[in-house]
N, C-alpha and C positions, 0 to 999 in steps of 0.2 A: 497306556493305562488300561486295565482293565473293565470290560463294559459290563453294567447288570446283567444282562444278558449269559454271561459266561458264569455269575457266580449263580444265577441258578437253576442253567446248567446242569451245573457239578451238585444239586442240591437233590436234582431227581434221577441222574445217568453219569454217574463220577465216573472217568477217565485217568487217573494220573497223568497217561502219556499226553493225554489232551491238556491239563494245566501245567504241566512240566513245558509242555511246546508256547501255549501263550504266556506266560510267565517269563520264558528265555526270548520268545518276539519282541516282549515289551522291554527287560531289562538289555536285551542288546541292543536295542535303539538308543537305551541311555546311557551304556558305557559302549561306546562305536570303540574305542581305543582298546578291549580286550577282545580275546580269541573267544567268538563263538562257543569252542568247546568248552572252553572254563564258566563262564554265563551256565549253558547248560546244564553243564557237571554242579556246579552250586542248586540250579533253580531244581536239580532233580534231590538231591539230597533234602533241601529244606521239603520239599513239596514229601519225599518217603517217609518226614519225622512227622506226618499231621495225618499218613495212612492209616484208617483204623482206629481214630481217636474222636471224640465225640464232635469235633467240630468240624464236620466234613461241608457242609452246607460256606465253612468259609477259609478251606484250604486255601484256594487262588489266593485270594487275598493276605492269608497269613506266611505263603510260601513268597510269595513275592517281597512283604516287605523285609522277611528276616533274610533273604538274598541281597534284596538291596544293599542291606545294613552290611553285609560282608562282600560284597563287590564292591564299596565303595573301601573299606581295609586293603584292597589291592595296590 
């Protein structure tokens, strides 16, 4: 799960690679049964569709759940 902490974070010193990384920590914990690299390869796509868009303050959050939503289509 993501902690307060980290969404804001990303509100004052956004990172991608930093929410791409916790993002794929959390979602591999919760599919343990896919490859690492796929988790990633997902959490980093969704996390690039929210770079530069006005809602940066709640990327973590928005990139995780639309990962979720297509980790679990696997």
């Amino acid at each position: 799960m993501l902690h307060a902490a980290t969404v804001s974070d990303v509100s004052t010193d956004f990172s991608a690679d930093e929410v791409v990384r916790e993002v794929t920590n959390t979602l591999a914990e919760k599919f343990p049964g896919l490859d690492r690299s796929t988790v990633e390869e997902i959490a980093r796509d969704e996390v690039d569709k929210y770079v530069g868009r006005p809602v940066r303050d709640y990327i973590a959050v928005l990139a995780q759940r639309d990962a979720k939503r297509r980790l679990k289509q696997l």
